[in-house]
C-alpha positions, 0 to 999 in steps of 0.5 A: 728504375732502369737506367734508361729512365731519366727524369730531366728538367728543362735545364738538361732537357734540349741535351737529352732529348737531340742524342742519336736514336729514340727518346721517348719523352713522358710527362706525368704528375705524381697525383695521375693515376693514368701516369702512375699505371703508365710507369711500370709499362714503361720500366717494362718496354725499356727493359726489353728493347736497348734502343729506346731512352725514356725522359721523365718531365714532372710537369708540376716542376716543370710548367714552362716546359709542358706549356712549350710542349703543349701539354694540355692532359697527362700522360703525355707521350713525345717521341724523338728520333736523333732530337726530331720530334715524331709522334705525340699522344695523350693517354695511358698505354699498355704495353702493346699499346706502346710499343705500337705507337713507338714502333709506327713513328720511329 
């Protein structure tokens, strides 16, 4: 897993999520299958653009967190810029599916 995929808890969460630039926050589950398609899209986004960190919330393990977030399906994709939520959606993506969504909210 790349460096730039980080699996948070709601402990370091508000920590990771305010630095400077994109953040790109994913929750998933490990019994979603569209979560488990979405993650090697992701491991491939990161590997080819250095500006963007994604967060992993498994929201098994953090409920209370997905409930702030008003997490209702999986995957659930939050994107931040400099700590400032931009976009939000719901859904499997592809990689063009993606980097699209990234690219018209950051």
């Amino acid at each position: 897993m790349s460096d730039r995929i980080i699996h948070v808890t709601a402990k370091d969460f508000d920590e990771a999520v305010k630095k400077d630039g994109l953040c790109l926050v994913d929750f998933w589950a490990n019994w979603c299958g569209p979560c488990k398609m979405l993650a090697p899209v992701l491991e491939e986004y990161v590997a080819s653009h250095d500006d963007v960190t994604v967060l992993k919330v498994d929201v098994d393990e953090e409920e209370e967190l997905a409930r702030k977030f008003g997490v209702m399906s999986i995957p659930t994709l939050v994107l931040y810029k400099n700590g400032t939520e931009t976009a939000k959606d719901v859904g499997y993506k592809n990689l063009q599916q993606l980097s699209n969504f990234i690219e018209d909210n950051k």
